[in-house]
N, C-alpha and C positions, 0 to 999 in steps of 0.2 A: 464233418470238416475237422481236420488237426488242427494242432492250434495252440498255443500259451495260454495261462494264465496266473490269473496274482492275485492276496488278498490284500488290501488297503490295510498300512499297517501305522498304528495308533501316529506315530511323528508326521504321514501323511497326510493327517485326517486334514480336510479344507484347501488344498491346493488346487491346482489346476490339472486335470488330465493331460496335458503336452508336458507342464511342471515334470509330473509324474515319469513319461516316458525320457525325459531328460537325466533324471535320477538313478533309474533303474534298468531302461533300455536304453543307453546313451548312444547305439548306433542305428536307431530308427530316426529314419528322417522327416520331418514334420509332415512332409510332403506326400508320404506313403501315409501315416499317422489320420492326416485328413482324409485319405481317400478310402481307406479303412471304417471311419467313422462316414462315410456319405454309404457307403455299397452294404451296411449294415455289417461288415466283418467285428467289428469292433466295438463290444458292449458291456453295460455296466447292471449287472443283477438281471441278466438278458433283455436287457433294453437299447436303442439306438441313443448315442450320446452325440456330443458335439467337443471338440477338442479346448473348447474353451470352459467346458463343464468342471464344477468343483466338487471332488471326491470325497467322502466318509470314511471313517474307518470302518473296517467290518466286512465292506463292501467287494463284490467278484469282479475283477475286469478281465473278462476273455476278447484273447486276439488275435491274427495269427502268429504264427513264430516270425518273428524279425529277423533281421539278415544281420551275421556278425559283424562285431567290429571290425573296422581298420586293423589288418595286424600293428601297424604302425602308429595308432593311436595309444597315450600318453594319458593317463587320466591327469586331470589338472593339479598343481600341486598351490599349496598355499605358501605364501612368503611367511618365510621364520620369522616370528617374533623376539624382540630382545627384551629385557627384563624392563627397560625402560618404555618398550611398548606396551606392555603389560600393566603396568602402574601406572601409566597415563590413563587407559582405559577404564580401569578401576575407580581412579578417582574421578573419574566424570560421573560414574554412577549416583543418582539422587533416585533414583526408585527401583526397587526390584520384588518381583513374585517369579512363581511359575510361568505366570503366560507372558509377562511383557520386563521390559526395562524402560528409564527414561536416563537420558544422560544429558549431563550438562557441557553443551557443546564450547571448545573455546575459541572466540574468532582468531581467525586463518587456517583452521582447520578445515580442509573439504568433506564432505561429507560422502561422496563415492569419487573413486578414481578415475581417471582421465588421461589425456594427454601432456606429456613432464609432471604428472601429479603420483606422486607414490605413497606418498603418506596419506592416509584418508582414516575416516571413521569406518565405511568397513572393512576397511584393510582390519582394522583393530577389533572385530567383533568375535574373531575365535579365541578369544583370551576371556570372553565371558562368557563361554558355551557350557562352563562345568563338566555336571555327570549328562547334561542333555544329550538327547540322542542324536539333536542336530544342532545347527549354528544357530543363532541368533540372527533376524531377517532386517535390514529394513524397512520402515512404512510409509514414511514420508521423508521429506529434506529440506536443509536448510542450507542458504548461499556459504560460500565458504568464510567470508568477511563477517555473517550475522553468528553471533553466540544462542548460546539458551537451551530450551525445553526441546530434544531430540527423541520422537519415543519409538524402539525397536521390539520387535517379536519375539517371542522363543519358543512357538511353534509356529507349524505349517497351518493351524487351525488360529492360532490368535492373529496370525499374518492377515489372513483372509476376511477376519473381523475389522482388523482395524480400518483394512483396505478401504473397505465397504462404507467407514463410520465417513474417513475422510472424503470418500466420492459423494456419497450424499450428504455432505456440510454438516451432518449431528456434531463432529468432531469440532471443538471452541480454543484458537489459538489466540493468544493476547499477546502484541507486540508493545515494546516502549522503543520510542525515538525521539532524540533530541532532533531540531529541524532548526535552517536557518529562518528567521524571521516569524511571526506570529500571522498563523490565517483568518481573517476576517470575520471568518464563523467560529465560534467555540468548538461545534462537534457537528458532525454531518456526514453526508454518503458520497464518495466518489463514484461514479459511473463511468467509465472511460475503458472503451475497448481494445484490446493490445494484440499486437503481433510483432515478429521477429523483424528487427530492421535490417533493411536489405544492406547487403555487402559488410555485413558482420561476422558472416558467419554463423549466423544462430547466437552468439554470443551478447547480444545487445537487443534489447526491445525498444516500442515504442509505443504512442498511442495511433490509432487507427482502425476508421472510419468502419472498413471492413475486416478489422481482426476478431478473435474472442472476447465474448464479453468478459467483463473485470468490474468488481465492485468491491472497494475497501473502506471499511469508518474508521472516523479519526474522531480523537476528540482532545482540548487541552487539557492538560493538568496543571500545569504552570506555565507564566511565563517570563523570562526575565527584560524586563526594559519592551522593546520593540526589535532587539538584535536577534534575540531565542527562542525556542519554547519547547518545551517538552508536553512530548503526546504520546497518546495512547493508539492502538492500532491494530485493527480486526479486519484479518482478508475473507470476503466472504466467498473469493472464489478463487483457484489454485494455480495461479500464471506465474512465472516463472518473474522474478524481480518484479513483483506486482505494487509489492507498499514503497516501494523505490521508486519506479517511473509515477507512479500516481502522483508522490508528493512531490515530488521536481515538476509533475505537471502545473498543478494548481499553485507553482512557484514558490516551495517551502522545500527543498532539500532538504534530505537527511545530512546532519554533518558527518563530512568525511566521505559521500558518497560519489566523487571525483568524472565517476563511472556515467553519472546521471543529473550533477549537477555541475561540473565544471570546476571551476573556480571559485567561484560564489559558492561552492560546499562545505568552506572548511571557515573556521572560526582563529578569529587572530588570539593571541595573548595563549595561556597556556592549555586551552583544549586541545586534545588530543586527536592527531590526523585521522586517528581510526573511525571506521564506519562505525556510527551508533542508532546501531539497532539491534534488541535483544528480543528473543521468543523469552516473554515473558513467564505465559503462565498458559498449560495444558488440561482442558477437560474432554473427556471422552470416557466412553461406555466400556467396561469391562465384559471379556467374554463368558471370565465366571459368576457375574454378576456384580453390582455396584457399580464404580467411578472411579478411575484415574483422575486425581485434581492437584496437582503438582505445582507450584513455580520456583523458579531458576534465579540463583542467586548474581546479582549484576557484576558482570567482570569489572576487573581494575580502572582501567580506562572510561568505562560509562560512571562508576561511581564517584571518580575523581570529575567529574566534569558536571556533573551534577553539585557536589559540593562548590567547585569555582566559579557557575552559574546561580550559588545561591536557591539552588529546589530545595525543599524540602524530602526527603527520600519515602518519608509516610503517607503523602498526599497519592502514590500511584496506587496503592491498592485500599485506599477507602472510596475511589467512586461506584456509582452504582452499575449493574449489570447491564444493562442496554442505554443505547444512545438514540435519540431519535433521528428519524432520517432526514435529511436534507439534500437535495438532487445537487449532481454538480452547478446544473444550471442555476439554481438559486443562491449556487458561493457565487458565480460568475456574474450574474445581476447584482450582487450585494458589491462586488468590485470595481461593476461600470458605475453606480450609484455613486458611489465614495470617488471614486473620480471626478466625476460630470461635477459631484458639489464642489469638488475644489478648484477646479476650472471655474466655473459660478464665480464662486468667491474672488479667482483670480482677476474675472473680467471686472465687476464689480470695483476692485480697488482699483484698474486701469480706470476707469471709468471717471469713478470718485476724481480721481488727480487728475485727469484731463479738467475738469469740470472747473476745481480748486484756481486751476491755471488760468484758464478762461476767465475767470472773474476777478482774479489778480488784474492780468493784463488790461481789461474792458471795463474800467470805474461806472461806463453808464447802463451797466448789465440788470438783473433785477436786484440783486444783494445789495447796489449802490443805490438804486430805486428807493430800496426801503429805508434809508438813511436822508431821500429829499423827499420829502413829502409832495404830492403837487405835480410829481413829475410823470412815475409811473402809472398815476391810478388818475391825470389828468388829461388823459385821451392823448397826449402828445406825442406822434408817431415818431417811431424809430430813425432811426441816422438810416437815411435810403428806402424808409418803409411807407406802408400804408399807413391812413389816419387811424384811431382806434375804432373798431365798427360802434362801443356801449358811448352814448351821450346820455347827457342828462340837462334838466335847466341849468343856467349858469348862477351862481351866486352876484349880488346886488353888487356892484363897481369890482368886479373880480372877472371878468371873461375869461373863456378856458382858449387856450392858442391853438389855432385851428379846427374850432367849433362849429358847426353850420347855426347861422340864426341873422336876425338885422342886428346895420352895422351899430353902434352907439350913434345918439345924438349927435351933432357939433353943439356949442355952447354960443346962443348967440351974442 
């Protein structure tokens, strides 16, 4: 059979086979691609592959020849950079090797482009490609309004590492947020499942019943008064505004988070509208061995707001590494709890003052009782009532009024 072929070369090492044909046969269509890989045409060190297979370097991929381009096909161009692109980017950097970066993202920044979005974070990733052979990829993301710990590829091989860390949860992001109000429990598990809310567009979530699961812990750091608190915050799984809808569910918005909490999101006096939430601190496994342990210095805005809340700014990174778990349903029990007591108490003080009033009003109640000796504990029935059922003998020239017994003497 004729036929193409390629050797997998070092920059591709770890990608994806379709990646690959995207790269380097850009006018095979995915569609041929898969049928290729099912009818055994198309294989990897003469083996049958699957188009979603990740390639080596080193490696033989024969296949057939591919049908040319579009004469009309344009390869993609990248948007010019201007000097001011370029030194934004730069100084976001807080970590750099060979295989990875991490950059310090600044809130309003988007992290990939969109619709009226042009400025983005990887709009800005060819500006620190260097002597590499290829761009710099990214691996995960963060909302445009949230700051922090952003960490990017710089090959095709640490891309696929990192991928992997963060699908299977090895990968440890530590969030801080200031939140309105103080929750009930110190630190605990959210459980609450999430999907897209309808007629958003995709642009807005929610909680529900039948969405993805989602679990995030929280725990305080501080708190100021009963108006604030600052917390800590680990998503343990990867939904899309996940530490946002959680804490506006269990009724603590993020301040500033307008999106999720409304009104009730933002803080009077001189906190700052912006969303406060920062990707604190990044740990994950290295593809050439060891750890990426990183944390992201707190933008303007969270630091000043922290200061006119009175935190301490050293108390966030002296707690310990794990939190223990607490189910939502057990914050939820702790909140009906705290309720029903104060209700309790409420009825209780009704109670109390009916009662006060009643005896005000009724001098022949029992409080007044215990002021005439004789009266209450002398069997003598109520205004309208029965006799008292306890008798006893009566005392010598003392009859009790309404006593059963014979009548006295007459005196003859």
């Amino acid at each position: 059979m004729s036929g193409d072929s390629a050797i997998v070369a070092e920059e591709d090492d770890g990608i994806r086979l379709d990646r690959w044909f995207k790269r380097h046969r850009p006018g095979t269509p995915h569609a041929l691609i898969a049928r290729w890989a099912r009818s055994g045409e198309l294989t990897i060190d003469g083996r049958k592959v699957e188009v979603s297979d990740r390639i080596e370097a080193g490696q033989t991929i024969a296949m057939p020849v591919p049908p040319a381009a579009p004469s009309g096909a344009r390869p993609r161009k990248e948007k010019a950079l201007s000097p001011a692109d370029v030194a934004l980017a730069e100084a976001m950097v807080i970590h750099r090797d060979k295989s990875a970066l991490v950059l310090d993202k600044p809130p309003g920044l988007a992290t990939q482009g969109g619709t009226k979005t042009d400025s983005h974070v990887d709009g800005l990733l060819g500006a620190l490609q260097g002597e590499a052979a290829v761009r710099p990829k990214l691996v995960h993301r963060l909302d445009k309004d949230t700051s922090g710990a952003l960490l990017v590829a710089r090959t095709p091989r640490a891309a696929a590492w990192f991928a992997k860390a963060f699908s299977n949860r090895s990968a440890r992001k530590t969030y801080w947020a200031i939140v309105v109000g103080v929750p009930d429990i110190a630190q605990g598990e959210i459980d609450l499942p999430l999907a897209k809310q309808p007629g958003s567009g995709g642009e807005k979530m929610h909680v529900d019943e039948k969405g993805l699961p989602s679990k995030s812990r929280y725990r305080v750091i501080e708190r100021a008064g009963n108006s604030a608190a600052w917390v800590e915050l680990q998503p343990l799984t990867g939904r899309t505004h996940q530490l946002r809808v959680h804490m506006a569910a269990i009724g603590h918005p993020i301040v500033g988070d307008g999106k999720y909490g409304g009104k009730g999101a933002f803080l009077t006096g001189t906190i700052s509208r912006k969303l406060h939430l920062h990707s604190r601190r990044l740990r994950i496994d290295h593809p050439d061995g060891g750890a990426i342990d990183i944390s992201a210095p707190l933008p303007p805005h969270f630091a000043e707001s922290l200061e006119a809340l009175g935190f301490d700014p050293l108390l966030g990174d002296l707690l310990t590494e794990e939190a223990p778990r607490v189910s939502t349903k057990t914050v939820q029990k702790a909140k009906a709890k705290a309720h029903a007591k104060q209700v309790r108490k409420a009825r209780r003080g009704e109670r109390r003052g009916r009662a006060e009033a009643k005896v005000q009003s009724k001098p022949g109640t029992a409080k007044a009782a215990k002021s005439n000796p004789g009266t209450a504990k002398s069997g003598a029935p109520k205004p309208g009532g029965k006799p008292s059922a306890k008798r006893g003998p009566a005392k010598p020239g003392a009859a009790k009024t309404g006593a059963r017994g014979p009548a006295p003497r007459k005196p003859r």
